[in-house]
Backbone bond lengths (Angstrom), bond angles and torsions (degrees), N, CA, C in turn:
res aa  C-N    CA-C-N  psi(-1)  N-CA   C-N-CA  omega(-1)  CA-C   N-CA-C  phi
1 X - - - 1.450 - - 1.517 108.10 -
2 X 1.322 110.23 127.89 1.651 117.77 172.40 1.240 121.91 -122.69
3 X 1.791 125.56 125.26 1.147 109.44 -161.71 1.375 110.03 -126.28
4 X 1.616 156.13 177.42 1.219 146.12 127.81 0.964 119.51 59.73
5 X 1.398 133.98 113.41 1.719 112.43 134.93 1.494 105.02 -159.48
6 X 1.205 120.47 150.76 1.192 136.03 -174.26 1.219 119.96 -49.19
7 X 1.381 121.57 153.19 1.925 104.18 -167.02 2.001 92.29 -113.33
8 X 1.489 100.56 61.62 1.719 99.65 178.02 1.659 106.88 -97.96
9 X 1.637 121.79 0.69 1.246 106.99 -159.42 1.856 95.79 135.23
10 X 1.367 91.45 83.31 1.059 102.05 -165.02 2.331 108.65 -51.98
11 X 1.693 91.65 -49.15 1.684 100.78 162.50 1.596 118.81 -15.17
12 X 0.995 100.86 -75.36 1.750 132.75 -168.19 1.350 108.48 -53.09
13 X 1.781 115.64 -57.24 1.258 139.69 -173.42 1.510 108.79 -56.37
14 X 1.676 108.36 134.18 1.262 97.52 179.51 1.828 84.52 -145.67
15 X 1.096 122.60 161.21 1.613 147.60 156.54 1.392 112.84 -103.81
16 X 1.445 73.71 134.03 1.604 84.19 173.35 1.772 129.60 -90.14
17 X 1.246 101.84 139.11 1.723 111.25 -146.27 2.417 89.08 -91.49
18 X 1.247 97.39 -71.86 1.817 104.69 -173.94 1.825 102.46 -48.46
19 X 1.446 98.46 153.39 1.452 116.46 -174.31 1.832 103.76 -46.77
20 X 1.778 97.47 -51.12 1.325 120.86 171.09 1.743 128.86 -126.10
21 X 1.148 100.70 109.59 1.469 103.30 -169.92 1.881 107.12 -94.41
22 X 1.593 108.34 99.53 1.451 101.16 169.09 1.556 137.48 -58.74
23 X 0.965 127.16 147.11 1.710 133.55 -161.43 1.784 104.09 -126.38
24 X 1.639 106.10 88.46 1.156 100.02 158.51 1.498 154.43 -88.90
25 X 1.122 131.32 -170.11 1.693 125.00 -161.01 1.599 80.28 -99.65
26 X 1.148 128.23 3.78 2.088 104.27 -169.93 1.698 88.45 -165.79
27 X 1.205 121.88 155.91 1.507 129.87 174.80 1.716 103.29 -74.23
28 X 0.905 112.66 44.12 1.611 107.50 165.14 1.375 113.51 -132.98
29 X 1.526 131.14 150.97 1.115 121.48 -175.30 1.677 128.20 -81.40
30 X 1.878 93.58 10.20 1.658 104.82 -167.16 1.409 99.87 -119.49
31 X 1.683 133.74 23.03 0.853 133.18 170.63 1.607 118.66 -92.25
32 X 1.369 130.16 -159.37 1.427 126.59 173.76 1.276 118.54 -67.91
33 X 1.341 133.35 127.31 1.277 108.57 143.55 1.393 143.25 -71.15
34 X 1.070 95.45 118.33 2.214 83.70 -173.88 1.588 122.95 -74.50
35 X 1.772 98.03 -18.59 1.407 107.35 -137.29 1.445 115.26 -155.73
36 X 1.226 138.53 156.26 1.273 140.52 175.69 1.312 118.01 -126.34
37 X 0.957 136.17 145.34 1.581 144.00 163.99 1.651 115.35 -124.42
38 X 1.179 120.10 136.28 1.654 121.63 -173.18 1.487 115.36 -103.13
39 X 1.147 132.72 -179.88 1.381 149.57 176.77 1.828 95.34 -62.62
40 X 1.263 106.65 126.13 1.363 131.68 159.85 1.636 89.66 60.79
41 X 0.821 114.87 88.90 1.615 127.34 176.32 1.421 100.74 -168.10
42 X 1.439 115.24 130.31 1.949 132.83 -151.00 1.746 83.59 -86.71
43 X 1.364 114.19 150.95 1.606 128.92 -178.67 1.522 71.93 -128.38
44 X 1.515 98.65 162.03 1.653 124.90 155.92 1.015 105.77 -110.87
45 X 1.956 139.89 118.01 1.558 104.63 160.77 1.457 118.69 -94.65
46 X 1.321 110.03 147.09 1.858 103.89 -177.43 1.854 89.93 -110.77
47 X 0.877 131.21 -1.24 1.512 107.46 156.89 1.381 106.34 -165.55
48 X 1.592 123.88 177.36 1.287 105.28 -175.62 1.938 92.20 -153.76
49 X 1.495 100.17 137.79 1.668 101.11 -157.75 1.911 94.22 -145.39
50 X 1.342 116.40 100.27 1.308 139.23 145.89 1.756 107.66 64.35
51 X 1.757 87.91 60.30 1.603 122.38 -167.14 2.118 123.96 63.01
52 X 1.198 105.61 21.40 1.322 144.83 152.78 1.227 144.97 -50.45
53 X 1.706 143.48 91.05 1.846 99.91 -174.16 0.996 86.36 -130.03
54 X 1.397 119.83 135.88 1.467 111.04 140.56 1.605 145.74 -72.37
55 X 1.170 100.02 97.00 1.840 100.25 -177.71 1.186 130.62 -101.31
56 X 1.011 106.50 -177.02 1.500 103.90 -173.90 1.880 94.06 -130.56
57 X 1.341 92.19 144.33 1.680 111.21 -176.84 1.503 93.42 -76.35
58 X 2.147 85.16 -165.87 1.520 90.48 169.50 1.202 111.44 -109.99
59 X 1.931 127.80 27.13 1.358 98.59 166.48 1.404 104.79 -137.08
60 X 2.192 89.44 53.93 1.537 112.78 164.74 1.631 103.85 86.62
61 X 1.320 120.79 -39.39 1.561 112.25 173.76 1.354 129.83 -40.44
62 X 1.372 107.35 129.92 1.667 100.85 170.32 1.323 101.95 -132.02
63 X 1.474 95.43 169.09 1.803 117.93 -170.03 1.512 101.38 178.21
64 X 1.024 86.05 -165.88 1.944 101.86 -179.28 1.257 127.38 -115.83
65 X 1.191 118.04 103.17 1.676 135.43 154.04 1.440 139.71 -71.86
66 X 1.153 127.47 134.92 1.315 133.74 -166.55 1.710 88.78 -81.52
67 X 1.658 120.38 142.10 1.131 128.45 154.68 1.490 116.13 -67.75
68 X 1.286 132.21 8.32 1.423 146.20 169.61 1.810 119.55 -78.36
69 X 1.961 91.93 -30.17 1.517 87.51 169.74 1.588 109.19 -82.12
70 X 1.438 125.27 -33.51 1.059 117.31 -151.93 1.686 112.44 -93.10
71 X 1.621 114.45 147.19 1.402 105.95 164.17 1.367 119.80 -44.11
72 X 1.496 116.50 157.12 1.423 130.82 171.33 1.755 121.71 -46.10
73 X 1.056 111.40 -32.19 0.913 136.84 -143.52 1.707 120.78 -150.91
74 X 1.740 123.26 151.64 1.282 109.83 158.85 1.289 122.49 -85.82
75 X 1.514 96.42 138.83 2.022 117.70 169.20 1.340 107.04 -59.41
76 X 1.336 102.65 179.15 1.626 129.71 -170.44 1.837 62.75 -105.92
77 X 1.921 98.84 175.32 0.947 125.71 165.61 1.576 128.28 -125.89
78 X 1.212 83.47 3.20 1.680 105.39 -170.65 1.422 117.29 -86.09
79 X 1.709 117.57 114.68 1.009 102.86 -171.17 1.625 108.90 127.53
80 X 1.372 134.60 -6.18 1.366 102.03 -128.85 1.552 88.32 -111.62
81 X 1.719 132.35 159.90 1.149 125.17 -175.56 1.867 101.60 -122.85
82 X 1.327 112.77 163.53 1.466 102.89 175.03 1.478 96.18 -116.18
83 X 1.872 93.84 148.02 1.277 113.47 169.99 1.404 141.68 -66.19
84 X 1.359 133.78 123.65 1.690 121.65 178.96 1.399 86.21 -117.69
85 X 1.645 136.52 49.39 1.241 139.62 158.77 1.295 97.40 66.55
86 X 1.673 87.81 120.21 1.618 89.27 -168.25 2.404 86.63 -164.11
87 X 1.091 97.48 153.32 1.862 112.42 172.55 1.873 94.12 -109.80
88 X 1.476 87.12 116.65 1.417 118.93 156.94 1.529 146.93 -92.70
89 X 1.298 142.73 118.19 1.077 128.66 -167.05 1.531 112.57 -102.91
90 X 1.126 111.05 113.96 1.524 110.42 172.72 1.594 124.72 -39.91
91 X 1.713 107.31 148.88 1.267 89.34 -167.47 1.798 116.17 -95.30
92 X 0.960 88.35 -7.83 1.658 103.68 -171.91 1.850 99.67 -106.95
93 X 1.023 125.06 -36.63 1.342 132.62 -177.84 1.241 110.93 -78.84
94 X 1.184 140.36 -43.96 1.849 143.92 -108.09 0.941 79.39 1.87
95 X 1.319 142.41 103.16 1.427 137.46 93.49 1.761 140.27 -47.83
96 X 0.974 131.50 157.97 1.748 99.64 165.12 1.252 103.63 -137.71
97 X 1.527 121.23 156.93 1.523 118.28 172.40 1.638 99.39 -173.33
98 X 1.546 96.68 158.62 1.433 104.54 177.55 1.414 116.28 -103.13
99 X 1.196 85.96 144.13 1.923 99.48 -179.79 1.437 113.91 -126.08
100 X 1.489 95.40 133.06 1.807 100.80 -173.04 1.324 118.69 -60.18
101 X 1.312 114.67 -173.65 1.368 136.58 -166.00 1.382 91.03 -72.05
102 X 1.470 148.21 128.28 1.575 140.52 161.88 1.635 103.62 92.11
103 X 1.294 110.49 29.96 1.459 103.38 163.32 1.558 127.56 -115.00
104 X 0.680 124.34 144.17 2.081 134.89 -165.22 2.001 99.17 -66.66
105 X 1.248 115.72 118.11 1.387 105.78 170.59 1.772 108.90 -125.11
106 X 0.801 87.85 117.53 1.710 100.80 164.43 1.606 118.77 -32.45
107 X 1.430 101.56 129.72 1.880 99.98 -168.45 1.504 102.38 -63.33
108 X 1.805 141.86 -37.81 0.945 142.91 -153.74 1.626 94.50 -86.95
109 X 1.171 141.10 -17.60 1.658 131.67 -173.19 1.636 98.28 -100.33
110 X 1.415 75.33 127.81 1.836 103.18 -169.51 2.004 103.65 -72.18
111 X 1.043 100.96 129.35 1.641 107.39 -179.10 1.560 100.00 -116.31
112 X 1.519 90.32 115.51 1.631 123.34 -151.09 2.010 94.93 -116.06
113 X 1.193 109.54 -9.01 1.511 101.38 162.14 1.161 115.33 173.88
114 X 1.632 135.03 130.24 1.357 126.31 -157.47 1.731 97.99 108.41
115 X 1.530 129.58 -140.61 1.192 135.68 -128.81 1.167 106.11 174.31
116 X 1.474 132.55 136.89 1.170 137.55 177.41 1.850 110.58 -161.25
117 X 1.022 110.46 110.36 1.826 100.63 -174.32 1.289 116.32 -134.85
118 X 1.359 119.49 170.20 1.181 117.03 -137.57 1.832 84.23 -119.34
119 X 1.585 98.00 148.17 1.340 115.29 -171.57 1.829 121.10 -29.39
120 X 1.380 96.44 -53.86 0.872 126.94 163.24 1.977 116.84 -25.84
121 X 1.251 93.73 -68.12 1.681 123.74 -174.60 1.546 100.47 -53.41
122 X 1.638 99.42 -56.09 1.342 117.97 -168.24 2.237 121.50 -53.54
123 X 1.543 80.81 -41.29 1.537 110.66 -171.77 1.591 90.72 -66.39
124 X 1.175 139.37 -44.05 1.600 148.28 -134.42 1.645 82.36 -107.37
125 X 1.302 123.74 -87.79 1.366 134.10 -166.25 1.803 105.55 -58.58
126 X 0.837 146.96 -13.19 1.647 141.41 -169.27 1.712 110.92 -137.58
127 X 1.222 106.26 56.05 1.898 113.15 -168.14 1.282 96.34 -64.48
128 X 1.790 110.71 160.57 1.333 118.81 -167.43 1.460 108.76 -94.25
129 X 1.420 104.05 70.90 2.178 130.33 -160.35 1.616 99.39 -109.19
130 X 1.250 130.38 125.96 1.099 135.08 153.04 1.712 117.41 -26.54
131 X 1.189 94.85 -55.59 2.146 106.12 -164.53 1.882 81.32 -63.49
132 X 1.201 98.25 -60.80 1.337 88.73 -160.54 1.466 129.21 -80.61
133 X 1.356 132.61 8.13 1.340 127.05 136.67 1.518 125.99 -72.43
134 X 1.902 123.94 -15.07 0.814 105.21 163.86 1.187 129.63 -95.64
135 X 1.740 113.50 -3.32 1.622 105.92 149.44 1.099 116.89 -62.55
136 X 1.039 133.18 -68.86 1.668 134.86 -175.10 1.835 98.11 -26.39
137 X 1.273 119.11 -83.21 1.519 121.84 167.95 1.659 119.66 -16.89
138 X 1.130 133.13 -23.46 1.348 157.24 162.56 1.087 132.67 -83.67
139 X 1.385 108.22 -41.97 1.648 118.92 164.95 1.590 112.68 -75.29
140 X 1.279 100.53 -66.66 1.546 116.35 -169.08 1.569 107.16 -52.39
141 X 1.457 121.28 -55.30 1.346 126.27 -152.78 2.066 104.72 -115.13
142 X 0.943 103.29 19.80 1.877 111.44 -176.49 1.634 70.64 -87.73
143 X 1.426 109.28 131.05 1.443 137.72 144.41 1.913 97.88 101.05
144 X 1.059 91.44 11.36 2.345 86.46 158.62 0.504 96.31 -51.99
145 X 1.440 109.13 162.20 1.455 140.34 125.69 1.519 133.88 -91.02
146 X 1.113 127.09 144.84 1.246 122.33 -165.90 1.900 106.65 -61.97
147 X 0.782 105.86 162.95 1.512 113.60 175.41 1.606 131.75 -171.83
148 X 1.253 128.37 58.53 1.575 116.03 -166.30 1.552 128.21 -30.41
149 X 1.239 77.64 126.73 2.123 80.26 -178.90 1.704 108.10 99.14
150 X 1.344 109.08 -5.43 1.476 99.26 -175.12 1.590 103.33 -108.29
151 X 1.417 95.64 167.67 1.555 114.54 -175.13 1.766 105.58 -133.78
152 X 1.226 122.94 -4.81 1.588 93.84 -176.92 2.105 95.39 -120.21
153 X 1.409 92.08 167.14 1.538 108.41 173.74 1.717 116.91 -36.63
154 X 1.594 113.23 -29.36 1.391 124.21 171.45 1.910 123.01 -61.04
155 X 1.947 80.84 -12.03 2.291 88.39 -168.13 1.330 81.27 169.05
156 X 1.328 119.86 132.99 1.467 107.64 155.60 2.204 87.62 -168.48
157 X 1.662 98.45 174.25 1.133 96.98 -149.08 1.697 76.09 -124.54
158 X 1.835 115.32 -173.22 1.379 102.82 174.99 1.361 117.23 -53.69
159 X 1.248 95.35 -78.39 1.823 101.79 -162.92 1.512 102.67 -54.01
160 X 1.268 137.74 -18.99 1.534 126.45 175.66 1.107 104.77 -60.71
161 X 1.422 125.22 -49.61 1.788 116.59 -163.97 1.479 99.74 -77.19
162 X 1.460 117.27 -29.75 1.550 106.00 176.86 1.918 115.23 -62.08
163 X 0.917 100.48 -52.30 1.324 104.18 171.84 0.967 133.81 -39.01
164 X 1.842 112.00 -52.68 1.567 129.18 -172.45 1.948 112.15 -72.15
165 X 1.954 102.64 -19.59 0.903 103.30 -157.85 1.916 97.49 -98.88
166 X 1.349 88.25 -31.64 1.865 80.36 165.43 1.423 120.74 -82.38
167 X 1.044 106.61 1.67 2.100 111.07 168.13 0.763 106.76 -59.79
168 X 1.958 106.01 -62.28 1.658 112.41 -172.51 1.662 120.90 -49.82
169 X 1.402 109.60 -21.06 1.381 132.74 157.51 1.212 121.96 -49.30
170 X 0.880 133.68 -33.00 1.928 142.60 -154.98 2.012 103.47 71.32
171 X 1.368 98.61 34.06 1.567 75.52 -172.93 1.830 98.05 -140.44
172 X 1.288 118.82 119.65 1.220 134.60 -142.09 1.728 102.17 -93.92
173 X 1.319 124.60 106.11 1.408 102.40 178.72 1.617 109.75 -123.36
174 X 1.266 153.05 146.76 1.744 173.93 155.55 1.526 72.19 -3.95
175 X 1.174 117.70 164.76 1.422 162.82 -172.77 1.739 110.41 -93.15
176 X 1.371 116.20 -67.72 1.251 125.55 175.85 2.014 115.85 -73.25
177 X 1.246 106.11 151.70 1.074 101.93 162.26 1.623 136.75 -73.17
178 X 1.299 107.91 -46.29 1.465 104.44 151.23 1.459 129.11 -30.73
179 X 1.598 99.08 -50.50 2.040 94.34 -177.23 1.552 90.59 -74.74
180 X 1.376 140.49 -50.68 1.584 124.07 -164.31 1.743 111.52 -39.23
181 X 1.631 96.80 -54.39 1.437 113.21 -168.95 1.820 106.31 -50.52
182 X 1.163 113.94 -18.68 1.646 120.88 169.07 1.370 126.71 -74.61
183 X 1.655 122.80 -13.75 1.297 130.42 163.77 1.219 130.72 -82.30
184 X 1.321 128.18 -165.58 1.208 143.39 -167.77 1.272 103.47 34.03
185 X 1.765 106.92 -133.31 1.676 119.51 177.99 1.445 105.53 -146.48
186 X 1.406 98.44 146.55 1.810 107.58 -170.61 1.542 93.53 -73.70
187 X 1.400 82.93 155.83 1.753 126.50 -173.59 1.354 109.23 -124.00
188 X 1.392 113.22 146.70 1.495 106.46 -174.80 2.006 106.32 -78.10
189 X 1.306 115.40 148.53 0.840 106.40 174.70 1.937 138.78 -78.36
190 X 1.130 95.31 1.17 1.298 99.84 147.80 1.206 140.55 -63.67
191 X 1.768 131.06 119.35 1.366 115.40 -172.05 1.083 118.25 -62.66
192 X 1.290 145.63 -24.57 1.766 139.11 179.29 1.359 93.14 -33.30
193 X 1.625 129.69 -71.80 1.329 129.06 -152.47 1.858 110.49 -71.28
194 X 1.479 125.04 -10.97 1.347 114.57 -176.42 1.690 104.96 -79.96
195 X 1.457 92.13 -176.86 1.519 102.42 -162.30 1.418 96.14 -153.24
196 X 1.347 122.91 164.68 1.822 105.87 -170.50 2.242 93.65 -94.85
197 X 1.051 66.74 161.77 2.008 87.97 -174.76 1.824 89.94 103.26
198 X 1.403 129.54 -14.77 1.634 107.84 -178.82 1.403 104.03 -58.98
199 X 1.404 111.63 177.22 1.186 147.67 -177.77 1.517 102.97 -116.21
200 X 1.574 116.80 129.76 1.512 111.72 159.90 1.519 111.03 -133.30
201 X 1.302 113.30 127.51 1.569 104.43 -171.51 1.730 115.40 -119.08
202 X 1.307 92.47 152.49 1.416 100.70 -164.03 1.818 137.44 -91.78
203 X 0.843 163.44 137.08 1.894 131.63 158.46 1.480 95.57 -130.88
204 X 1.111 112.66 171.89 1.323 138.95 177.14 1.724 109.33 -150.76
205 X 1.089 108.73 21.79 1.527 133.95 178.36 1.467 106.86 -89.93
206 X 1.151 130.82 138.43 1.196 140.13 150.23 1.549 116.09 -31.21
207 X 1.335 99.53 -73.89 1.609 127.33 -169.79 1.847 110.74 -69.93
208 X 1.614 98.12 5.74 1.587 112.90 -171.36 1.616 129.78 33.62
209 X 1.801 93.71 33.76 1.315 93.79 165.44 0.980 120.92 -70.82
210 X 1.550 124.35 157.25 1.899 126.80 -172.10 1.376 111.66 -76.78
211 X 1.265 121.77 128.28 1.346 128.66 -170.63 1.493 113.75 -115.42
212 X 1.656 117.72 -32.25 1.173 132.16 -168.95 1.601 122.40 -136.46
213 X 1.336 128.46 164.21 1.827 109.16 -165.17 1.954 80.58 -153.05
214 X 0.708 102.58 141.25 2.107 124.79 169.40 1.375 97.73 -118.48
215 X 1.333 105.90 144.14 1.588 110.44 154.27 2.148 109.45 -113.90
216 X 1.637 94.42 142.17 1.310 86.66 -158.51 1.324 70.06 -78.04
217 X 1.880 91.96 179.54 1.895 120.21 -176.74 1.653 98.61 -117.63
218 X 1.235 105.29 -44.30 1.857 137.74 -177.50 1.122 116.29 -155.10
219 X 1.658 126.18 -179.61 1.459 131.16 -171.41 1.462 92.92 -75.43
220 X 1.303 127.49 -30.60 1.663 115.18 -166.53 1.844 99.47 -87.75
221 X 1.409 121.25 -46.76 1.133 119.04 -169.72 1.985 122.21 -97.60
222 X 1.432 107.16 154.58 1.226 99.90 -174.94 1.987 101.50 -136.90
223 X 1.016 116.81 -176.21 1.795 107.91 -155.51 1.644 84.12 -139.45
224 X 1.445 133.32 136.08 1.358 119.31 149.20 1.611 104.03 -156.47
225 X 1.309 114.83 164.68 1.438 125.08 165.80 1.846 99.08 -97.50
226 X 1.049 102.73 118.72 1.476 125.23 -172.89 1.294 129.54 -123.98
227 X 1.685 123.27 102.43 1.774 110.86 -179.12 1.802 108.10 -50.82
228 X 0.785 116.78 -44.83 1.574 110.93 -176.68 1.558 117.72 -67.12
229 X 1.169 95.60 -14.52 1.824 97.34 165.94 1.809 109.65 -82.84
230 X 1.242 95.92 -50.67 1.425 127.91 -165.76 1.543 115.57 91.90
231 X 1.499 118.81 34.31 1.501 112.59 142.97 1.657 80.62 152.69
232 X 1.087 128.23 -163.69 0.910 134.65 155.45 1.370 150.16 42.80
233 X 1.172 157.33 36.81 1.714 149.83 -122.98 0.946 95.34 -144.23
234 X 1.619 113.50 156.22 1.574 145.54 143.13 1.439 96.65 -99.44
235 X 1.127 110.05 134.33 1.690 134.59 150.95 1.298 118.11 -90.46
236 X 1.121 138.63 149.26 1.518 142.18 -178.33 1.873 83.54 -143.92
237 X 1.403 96.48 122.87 1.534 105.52 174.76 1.598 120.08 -84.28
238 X 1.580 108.97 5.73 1.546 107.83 -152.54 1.547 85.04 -130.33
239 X 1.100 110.90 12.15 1.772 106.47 161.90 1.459 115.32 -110.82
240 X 1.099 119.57 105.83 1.828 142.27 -144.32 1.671 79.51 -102.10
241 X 1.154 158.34 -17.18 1.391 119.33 146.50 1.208 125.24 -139.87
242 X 1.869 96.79 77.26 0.916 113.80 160.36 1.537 104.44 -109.65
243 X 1.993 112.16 88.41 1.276 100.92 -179.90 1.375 149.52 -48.58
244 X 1.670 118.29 -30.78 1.227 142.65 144.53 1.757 95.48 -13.84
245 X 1.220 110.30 -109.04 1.703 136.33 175.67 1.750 89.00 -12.29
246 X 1.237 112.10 -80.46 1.490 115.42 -144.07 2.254 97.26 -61.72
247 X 1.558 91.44 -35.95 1.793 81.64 178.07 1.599 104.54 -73.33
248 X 1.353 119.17 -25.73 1.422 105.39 164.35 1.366 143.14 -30.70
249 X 1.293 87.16 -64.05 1.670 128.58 -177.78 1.680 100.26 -60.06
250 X 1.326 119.80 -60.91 1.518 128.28 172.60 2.211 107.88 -46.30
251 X 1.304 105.00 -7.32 1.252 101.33 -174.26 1.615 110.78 -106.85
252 X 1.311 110.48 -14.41 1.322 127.21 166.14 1.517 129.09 -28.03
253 X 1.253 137.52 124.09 1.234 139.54 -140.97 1.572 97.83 -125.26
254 X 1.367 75.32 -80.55 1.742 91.12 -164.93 1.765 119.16 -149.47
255 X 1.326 123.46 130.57 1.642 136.29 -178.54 0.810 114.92 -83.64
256 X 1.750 138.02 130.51 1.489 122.93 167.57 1.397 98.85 -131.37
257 X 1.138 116.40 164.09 1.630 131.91 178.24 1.643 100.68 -121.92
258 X 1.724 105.17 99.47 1.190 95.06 -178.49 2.022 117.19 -113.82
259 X 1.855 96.09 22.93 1.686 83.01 180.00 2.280 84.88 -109.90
C-alpha cells in the first residue's frame, strides 16, 4: 500500500507507514510525546540523527520520529481516502489492520469494516457548522481516553480531539491549545453569548498561560478530553454541584469564536 505525500521535494518527503506514528520532544523513544502522526499523512524530514528524523507535519509541528514508522520511500498521492476508523486489507499483502479516525488510506486497500470516504464525501457530509462539529465531537470521541500527545478516539489529549474534530470539518486549527486560544475573535465569557463550535480555554497557571481548550455543545454544555475526567466528558454548566465542572469553570480564561 502507497499513500500521500506532499510534492515539496520528493527526497525529504516521507509518509507515514504505522496506524499511529508517535512524535517526540528528543530522538529517543523514552522521551515526551508531543504529538501524533497517522497512516498516509506526508512528514517533512529536516534532519535525520541515528535512525531518527525530525519532521515537521502538516500543521507545521515538529518533533521526532523514528524512521521505523515511516515508508522507505515517497508514495504516490493519488487516490487517497480519509478515515472515520475503519480495518483495511492490503492490496498486495491481504494483510488487515485498523486505522484510526483521521488517517490517509490508499484507494487500492479494500475497507473490509468501518468507513473510509473520499474528500469529496467528507467536504459535503461534515460542513464547517457549529451543531455539527459538536456532534461529530460526541459521536466520534464519547468513550476516550485521555492520552498526552494524542489526537484520535484510540488516546487523544484536549487540543488533539479539538483539532482532529475540526479537520473532519475542512477547518484547520494549531495543534496546541495555547496557539488555538490565538484565533478567531473573543467572546464574552459568559455562557448566554456562546454558541456550539466556540472555543473555551483554560489555565490553572499562575502566569495564566493556556493549558486546556473545551468545545462548547450549547450555552449550558461544553465537550473536552480531560486528565481529571480520564478522557472524555460532557459538562453540564447548570449542575452547581458538580464540583469538578464548577472548579473548571473557575479556571476559565478566555472564549473565542473561531468558525
Amino acid at each position: 500500500m502507497r499513500i500521500g505525500h506532499a510534492d515539496v521535494g520528493a527526497e525529504k518527503t516521507r509518509v507515514v507507514a504505522a496506524a499511529i506514528a508517535p512524535v517526540h520532544a528528543e530522538p529517543r523513544a523514552s522521551s515526551e510525546q508531543v504529538t501524533q502522526s497517522l497512516a498516509g499523512h506526508p512528514v517533512v524530514v529536516l534532519e535525520a540523527r541515528d535512525g531518527w528524523c525530525r519532521v515537521r507535519l502538516g500543521d507545521g509541528y515538529e518533533g521526532w520520529m523514528h524512521e521505523g514508522y515511516l515508508y522507505s520511500r515517497a508514495a504516490s498521492a493519488e487516490g487517497v481516502r480519509y478515515s472515520l476508523g475503519c480495518t483495511v486489507r492490503d492490496a498486495a499483502s491481504g494483510v488487515e489492520r485498523a486505522l484510526p479516525f483521521g488517517a490517509r488510506v490508499a484507494r487500492d486497500a479494500g475497507v473490509v469494516a468501518g468507513e473510509a470516504i473520499e474528500d469529496s464525501e467528507r467536504q459535503r457530509r461534515f460542513p464547517a457548522d457549529g451543531r455539527a462539529i459538536a456532534a461529530s465531537a460526541a459521536k466520534w470521541f464519547a468513550g476516550t481516553s485521555y492520552q498526552w500527545g494524542g489526537l484520535t478516539p484510540w488516546g487523544a489529549d484536549c487540543s488533539g480531539m479539538v483539532q482532529a474534530i475540526f479537520a473532519l470539518h475542512g477547518v484547520s486549527l494549531p495543534r496546541d491549545a495555547r496557539q488555538q486560544a490565538e484565533l478567531g475573535s473573543a467572546i464574552e465569557l459568559a455562557p448566554d453569548g456562546w454558541r456550539a463550535g466556540d472555543l473555551l480555554f483554560f489555565s490553572e497557571r499562575a502566569d495564566g498561560r493556556i493549558t486546556h481548550v473545551a468545545l462548547v455543545a450549547d450555552s449550558a454544555t461544553l465537550m473536552h478530553v480531560a486528565i481529571g475526567r480520564g478522557g472524555f466528558s460532557v459538562e453540564r454548566l447548570n449542575q452547581a454541584r458538580d464540583t469538578y465542572a464548577v472548579g473548571l469553570m473557575g479556571r476559565l480564561r478566555s472564549a473565542r469564536r473561531v468558525l
